[in-house]
C-alpha positions in Angstrom: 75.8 24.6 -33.4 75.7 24.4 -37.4 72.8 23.7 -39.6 72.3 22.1 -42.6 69.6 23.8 -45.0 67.2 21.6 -47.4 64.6 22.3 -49.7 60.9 22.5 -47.3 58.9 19.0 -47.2 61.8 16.9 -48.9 61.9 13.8 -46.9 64.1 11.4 -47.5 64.9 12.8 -51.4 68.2 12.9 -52.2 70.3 16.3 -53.3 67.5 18.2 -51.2 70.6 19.9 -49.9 70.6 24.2 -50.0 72.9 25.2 -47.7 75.1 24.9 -44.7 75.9 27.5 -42.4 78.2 27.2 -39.7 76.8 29.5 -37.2 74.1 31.0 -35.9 75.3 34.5 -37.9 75.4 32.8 -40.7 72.5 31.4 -40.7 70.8 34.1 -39.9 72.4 35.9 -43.1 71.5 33.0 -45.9 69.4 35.3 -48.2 66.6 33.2 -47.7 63.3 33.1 -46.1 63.9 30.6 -43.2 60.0 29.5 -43.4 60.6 27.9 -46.8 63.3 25.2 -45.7 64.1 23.0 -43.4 66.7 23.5 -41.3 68.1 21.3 -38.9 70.6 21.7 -36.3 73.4 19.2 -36.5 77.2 18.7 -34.6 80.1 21.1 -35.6 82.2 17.6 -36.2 79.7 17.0 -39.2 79.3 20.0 -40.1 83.0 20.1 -40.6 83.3 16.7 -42.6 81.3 17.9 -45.2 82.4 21.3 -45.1 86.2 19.7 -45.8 84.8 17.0 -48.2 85.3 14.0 -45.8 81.0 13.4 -45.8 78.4 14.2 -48.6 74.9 14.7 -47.0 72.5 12.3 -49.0 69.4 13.7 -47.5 67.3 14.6 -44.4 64.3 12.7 -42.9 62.4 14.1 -39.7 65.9 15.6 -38.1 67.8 13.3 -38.9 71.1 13.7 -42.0 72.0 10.8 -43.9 75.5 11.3 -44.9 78.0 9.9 -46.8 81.8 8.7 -46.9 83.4 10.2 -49.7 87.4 11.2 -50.6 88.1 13.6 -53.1 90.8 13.8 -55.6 92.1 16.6 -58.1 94.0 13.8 -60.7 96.0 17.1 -62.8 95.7 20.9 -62.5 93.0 21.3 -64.5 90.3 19.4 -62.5 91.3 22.0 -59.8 91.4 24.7 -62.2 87.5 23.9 -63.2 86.4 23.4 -59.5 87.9 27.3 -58.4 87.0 28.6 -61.6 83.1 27.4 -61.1 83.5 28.8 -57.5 84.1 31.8 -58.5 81.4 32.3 -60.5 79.3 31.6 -58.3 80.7 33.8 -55.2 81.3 36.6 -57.8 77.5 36.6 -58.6 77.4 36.8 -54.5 79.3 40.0 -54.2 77.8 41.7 -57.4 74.0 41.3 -56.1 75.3 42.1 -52.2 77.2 44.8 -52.1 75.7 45.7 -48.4 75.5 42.0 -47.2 77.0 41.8 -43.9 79.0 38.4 -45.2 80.6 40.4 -48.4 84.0 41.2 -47.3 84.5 37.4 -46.3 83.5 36.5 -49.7 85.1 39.2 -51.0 88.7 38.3 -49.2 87.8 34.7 -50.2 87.3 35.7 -54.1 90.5 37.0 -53.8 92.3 34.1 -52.1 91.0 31.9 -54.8 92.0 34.4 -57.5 95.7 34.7 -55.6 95.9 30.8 -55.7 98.7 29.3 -57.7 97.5 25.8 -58.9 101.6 25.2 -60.1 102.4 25.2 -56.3 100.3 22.0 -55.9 101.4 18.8 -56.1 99.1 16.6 -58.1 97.1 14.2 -57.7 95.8 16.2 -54.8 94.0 14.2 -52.5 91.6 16.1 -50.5 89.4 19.2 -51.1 90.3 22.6 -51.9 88.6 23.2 -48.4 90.7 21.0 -46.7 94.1 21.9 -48.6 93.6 25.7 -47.5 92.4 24.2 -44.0 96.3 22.8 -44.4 97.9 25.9 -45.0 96.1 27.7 -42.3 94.8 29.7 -44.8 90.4 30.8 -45.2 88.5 27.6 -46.6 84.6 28.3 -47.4 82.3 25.4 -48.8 80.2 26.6 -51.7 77.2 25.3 -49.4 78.5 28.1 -47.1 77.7 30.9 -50.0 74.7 33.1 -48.9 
């Protein structure tokens, strides 16, 4: 099963959205206190639309996800450029506060993926996420949801 983390007591608000986690491990690794959010159990096969950019989740009410249709495009390099860039920001904050975390050398191997990735070698527009492009090439694809 995979879960989908909101903010606590945010019925039916939109962008209430945390975190996703596709396991139980990860999960259980999210550096947050579980008490303070929602979480709600929901299908791998949803988990994995949003996780590849084919669903947005709009919000939760009860136990129940409102999600979204949604496509994706990167028009020219740049857009792409600006999307891994701001990625790796963020998971680069990650490894530099977590040094022990048991998820660090995923996010560390994905840091370096992203920083190995050759934006020249992509035929633009792209049409789907980054996710789903490395999903593709058989390669690791992480959400930013998915960043503990």
């Amino acid at each position: 099963m995979a879960y989908f983390v909101f903010k606590k007591n945010s019925d039916n608000i939109e962008g209430s959205t945390y975190r996703i986690a596709e396991t139980q491990f990860d999960l259980d690794n999210l550096n947050i206190t579980k008490l303070e959010y929602k979480i709600i159990e929901e299908s791998q096969s949803n988990f994995d639309l949003v996780k590849y950019g084919n669903k947005n989740i709009i919000k939760y009410n009860d136990n129940n996800i409102s999600f979204l249709d949604t496509s994706i495009e990167f028009n020219k390099k740049e857009n792409l450029n600006t999307y891994v860039n701001n990625f790796k920001i963020q998971i680069k904050q990650f490894l530099d506060n977590n040094l022990g975390h048991p998820l660090y050398s995923r996010w560390n191997n994905y840091y370096n993926q992203l920083n190995s990735l050759n934006l020249d070698n992509i035929v633009y527009p792209l049409s789907t996420s980054l996710e789903q492009y490395f999903k593709d090439q058989n390669q690791t694809s992480l959400h930013p949801l998915q960043l503990p």
